[in-house]
N, C-alpha and C positions, 0 to 999 in steps of 0.2 A: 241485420240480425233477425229480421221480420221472418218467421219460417211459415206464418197463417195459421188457419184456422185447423182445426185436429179434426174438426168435422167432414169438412170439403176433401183433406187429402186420404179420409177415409173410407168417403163415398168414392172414388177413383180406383183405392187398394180392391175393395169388396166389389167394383163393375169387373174390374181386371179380373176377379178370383170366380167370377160367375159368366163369366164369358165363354163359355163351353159350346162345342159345335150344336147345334140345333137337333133335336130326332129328325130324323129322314124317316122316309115309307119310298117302297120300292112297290110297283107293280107286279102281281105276281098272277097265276091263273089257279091259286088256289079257292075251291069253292066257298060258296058265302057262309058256310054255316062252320066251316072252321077255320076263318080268319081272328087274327090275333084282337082284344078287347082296344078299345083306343086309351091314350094315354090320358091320366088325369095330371093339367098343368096348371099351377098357379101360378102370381107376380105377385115381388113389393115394390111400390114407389119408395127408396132410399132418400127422395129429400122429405117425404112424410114421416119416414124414419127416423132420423137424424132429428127433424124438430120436435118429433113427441116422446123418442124412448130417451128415459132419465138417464141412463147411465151413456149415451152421447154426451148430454149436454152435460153434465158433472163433470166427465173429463174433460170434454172442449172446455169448461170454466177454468177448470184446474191449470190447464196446460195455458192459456192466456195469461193467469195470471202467474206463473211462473215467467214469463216470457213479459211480462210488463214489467216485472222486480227487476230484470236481468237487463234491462233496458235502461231503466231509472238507474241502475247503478255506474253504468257506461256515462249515460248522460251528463250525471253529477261529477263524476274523472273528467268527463272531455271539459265541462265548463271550469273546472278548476284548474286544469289543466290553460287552457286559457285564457285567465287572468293573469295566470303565474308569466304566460308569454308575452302577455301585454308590458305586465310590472318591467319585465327584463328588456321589454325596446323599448321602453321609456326611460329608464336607467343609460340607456345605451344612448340613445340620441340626448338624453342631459348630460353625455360624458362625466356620468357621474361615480363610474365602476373604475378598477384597475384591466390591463391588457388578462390579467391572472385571473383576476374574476370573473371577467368576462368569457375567459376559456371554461374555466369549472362551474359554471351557472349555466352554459351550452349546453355542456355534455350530459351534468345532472337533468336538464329538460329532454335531450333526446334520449336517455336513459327511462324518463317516466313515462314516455312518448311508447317507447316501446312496450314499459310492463304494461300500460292501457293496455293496447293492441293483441300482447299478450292474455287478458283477463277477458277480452272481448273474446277473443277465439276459444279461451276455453267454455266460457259460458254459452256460445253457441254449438260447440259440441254437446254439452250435457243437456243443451236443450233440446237437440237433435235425438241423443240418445236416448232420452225418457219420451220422447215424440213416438221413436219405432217399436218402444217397448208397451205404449200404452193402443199404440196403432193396431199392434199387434194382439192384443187382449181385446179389443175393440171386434177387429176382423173373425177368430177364433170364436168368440162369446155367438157372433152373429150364423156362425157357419155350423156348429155346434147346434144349436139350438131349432134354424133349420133342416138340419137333418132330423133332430127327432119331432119338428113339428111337419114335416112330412111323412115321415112314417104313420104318428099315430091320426094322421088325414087321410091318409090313403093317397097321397100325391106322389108320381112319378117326380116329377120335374117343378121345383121353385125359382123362379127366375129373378133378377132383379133388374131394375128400369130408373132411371134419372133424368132428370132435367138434363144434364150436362153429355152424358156419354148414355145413348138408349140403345137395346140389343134387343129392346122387344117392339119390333115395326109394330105392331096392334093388339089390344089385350081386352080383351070384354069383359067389363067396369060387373061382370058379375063372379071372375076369377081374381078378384086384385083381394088378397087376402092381409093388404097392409091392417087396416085394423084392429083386425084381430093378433096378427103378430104383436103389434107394439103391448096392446093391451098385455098380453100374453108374458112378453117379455119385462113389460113394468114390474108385472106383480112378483116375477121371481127374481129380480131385482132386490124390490124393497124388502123380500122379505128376506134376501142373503143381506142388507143393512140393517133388519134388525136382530138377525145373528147376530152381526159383526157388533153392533151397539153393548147387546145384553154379554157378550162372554168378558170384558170387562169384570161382572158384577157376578159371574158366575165365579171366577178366580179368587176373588174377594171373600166370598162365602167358603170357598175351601179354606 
């Protein structure tokens, strides 16, 4: 039922989504004084990402602890589930049931056998599904927010680089603009949570 961490499968979504061919330059024998300006590039390191900007880790919390409840609930069925098996080969090897009992105490356990199995699949569905949907708001928020922190930088091209999956063979530690992103992204963060906090109390007042 383990589906992991919301953060790691998001750092992979967002290498995937930045993985765009490289600018090329081509040779040309146009003179020097009207060749084209060179590109301004930046990077962010994504697992610097992921550990400092809040709203990773909010959801990655969220999303664990949904998936822990959904876990604990299986767990708690299978162990009861369980006992109930035990109680019945014990009954059974003290010949202490009828041939009829023993048939309708069978079928009632492979019956519950299956609604588990049942409740388990659905719960890893819905765990699934609020996974792509919060993945997705995750990916979106990030791609969003660099496009307009590029623009208002004057940056061609934002790349991004991981630990795990890297597309930037070398990046000089004076273009690595993670920093400032997160920072950047923190603050508009908290302050769409203390929107979200105050409209509550604005409602009220009307």
């Amino acid at each position: 039922m383990m589906i992991g961490s919301l953060a790691m499968f998001a750092i992979a979504a967002l290498m995937t989504s930045c993985q765009q061919p490289a600018p090329t330059t081509t040779e040309t024998e146009t003179p020097a004084e009207e060749t084209q300006p060179s590109l301004r590039i930046a990077y962010v390191l994504l697992d610097s990402l992921t550990n400092q900007y809040k709203y990773f880790k909010d959801l990655d919390s969220i999303f664990q602890k949904k998936q822990a409840n959904a876990e604990a609930t299986i767990n708690e069925k299978g162990r009861n589930f369980s006992a109930q098996v035990q109680e019945f080969q014990r009954k059974v090897q003290s010949n202490s049931i009828t041939q009829q009992q023993y048939e309708n105490e069978q079928a009632r356990l492979a019956k519950l056998q299956q609604d588990i199995d049942g409740l388990q699949a659905r719960l890893s569905n819905s765990l699934q599904e609020d996974y792509q949907k919060e993945r997705k708001a995750l990916i979106d928020t990030i791609k969003v927010f660099a496009a307009t922190y590029a623009k208002e930088k004057g940056y061609d091209y934002v790349l991004c680089t991981s630990s795990d999956i890297d597309n930037v063979l070398y990046g000089a530690p004076q273009y690595d603009v993670t920093n400032e992103v997160v920072i950047a992204l923190n603050k508009r963060y908290e302050k769409a949570e203390k929107q979200t906090s105050t409209e509550p109390d604005k409602k009220k007042k009307k």
